[in-house]
N, C-alpha and C positions, 0 to 999 in steps of 0.2 A: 411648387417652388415658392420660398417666403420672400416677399419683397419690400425691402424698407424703404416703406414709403407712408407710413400709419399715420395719423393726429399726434403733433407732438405731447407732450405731460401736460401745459398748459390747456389746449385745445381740447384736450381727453377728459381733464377736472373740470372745466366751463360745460363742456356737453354733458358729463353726469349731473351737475349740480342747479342744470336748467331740467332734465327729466324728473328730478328728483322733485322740484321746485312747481315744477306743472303737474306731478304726480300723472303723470300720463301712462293709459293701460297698454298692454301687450303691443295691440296691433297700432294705434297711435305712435309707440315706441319704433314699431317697422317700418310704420311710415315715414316718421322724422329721420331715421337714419338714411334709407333711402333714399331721399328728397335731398339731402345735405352729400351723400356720396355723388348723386348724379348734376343736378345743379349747382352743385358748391364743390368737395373736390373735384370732378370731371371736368367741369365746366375752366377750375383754375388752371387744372390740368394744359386743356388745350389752349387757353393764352400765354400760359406759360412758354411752350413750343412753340407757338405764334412769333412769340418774342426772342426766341432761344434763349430763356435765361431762367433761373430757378424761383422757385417758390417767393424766395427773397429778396430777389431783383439782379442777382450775381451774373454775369454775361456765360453762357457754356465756353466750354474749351470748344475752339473748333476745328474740323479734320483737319488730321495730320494729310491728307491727299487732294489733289486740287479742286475736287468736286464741293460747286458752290450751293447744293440742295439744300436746303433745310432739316436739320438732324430731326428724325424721328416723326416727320412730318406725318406719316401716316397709321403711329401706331394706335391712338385711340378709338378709331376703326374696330378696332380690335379686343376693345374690354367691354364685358363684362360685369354689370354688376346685381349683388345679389345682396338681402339682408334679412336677419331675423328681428329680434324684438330686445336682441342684446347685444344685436354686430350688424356693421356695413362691410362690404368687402368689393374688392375690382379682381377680377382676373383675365388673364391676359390668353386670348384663344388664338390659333392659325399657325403659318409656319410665313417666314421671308424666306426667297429662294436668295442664296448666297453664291450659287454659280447654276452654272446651264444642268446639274445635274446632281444639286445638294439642296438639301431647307433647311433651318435652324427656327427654332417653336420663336414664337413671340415673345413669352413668358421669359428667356436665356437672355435676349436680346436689351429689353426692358431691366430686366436686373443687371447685365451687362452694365449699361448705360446710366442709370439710377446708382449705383456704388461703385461705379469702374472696376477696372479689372486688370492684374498682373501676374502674367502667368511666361513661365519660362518653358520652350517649345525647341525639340530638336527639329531637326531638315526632313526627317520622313514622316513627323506627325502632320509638320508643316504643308508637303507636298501631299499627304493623303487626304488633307481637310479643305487644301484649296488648291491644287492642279488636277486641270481635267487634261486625261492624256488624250481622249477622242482628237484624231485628227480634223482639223477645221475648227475647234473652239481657240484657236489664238484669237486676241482679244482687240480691240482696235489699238486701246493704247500701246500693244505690244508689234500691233503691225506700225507704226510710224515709230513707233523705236527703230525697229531694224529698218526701216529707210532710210532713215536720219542717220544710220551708222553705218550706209551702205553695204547693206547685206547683199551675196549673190550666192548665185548656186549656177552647174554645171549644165551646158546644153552642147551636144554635139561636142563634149572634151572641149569645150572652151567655158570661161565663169561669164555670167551675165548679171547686170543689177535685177534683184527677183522686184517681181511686180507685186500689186495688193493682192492682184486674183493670184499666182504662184504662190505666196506666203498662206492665204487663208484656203487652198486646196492642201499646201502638204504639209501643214505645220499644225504641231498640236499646244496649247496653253504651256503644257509643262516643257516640251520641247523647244518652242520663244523663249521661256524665260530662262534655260540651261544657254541657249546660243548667245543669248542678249550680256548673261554673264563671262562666257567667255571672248567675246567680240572684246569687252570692257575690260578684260584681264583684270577683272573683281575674283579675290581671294574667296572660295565657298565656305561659306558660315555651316558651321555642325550646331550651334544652341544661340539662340539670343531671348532675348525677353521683348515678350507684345506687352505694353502698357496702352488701354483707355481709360482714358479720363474720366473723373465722377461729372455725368451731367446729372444732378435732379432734376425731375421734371414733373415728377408723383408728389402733387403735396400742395396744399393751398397755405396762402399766407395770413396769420394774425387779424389782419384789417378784413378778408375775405371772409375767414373765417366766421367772423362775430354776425358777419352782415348778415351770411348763411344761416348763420341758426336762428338769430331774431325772425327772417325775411318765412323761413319753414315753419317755423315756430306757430306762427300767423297763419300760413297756407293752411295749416293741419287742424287747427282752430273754429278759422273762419269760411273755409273753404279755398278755392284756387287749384287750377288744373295742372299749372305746370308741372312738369315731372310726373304726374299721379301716378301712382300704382299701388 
């Protein structure tokens, strides 16, 4: 999966025209990219995230749901990086588990998030990719909805308010969120469209950039361990 997130034109003509300029062989060439992908992209990478904001200093969009985590906190865990003598590259390895019984690759996640995503989804693709029907996986947010909405159920031919333990013994994720919509006499959606946001997050900035390749440039030179390989 291609992810755009490369040295922009600028950064790409400046990094040829310094190999070019130091006439540097093969494996020198491996090394500079290398040392510049992992010190210098990677590196921008994670303050980037750090800060939630892009390359350029732009704030991310942030979730549309109340959850205050930090977007992406953990994917560079997760790269990757690899180079020859005429390429750097990152790739993106593992799976995020997206319910008690699904994963989604890194790599989806990442480009996900990196160019956002708009994609129009009916009710059964919706419910096959994210309700788990196993009885007990209702969710906590969905057990304090039906509290809060006074949810009950039958004991002895009489209704009683269901408890936490009743709800999370006989209730399943997709079966919460069916009762939760009709408690609410909410009209059932057949299509809507999921919109996320473009965060960048893959990509160093101009000023980083330069510092990078001066700062390798010298490592590869004169010596210096950082990054080695």
């Amino acid at each position: 999966m291609q992810i755009s997130g490369e040295l922009n034109k600028s950064q790409l003509n400046h990094l040829r025209s310094e190999i070019e300029r130091m006439n540097l062989p093969p494996e020198k060439r491996r090394k500079l990219l290398y040392r510049i992908m992992k010190n210098g992209v990677l590196a921008a990478t994670e303050r980037n995230i750090k800060r939630q904001k892009t390359p350029e200093g732009a704030k991310f969009d942030k979730r549309q749901s109340k959850r205050r985590a930090k977007l992406l906190s953990k994917i560079t865990k997760n790269i990757v990086i690899k180079s020859s003598s005429n390429e750097g590259k990152a790739y993106f390895t593992g799976v995020y588990k997206s319910s008690s019984t699904k994963t989604i690759p890194v790599g989806v996640v990442a480009k996900t998030q990196q160019e956002g995503l708009s994609v129009t989804q009916n009710k059964n693709q919706f419910d096959n990719q994210t309700q788990n029907t196993a009885i007990g996986s209702i969710t906590e947010r969905q057990i304090r909805r039906l509290r809060k909405l006074g949810h009950t159920h039958s004991k002895n031919k009489k209704p009683i308010r269901s408890s936490v333990k009743w709800l999370k013994t006989n209730l399943s994720e997709a079966q919460a969120g069916i009762t939760i919509r009709n408690m609410l006499e909410l009209p059932e959606k057949n299509n809507w469209v999921v919109k996320i946001p473009e965060r960048e997050f893959l990509g160093i900035s101009e000023n980083d950039f330069m510092k990078s390749i001066k700062r390798e440039l010298r490592n590869i030179n004169y010596g210096g361990n950082r990054g080695k390989k």
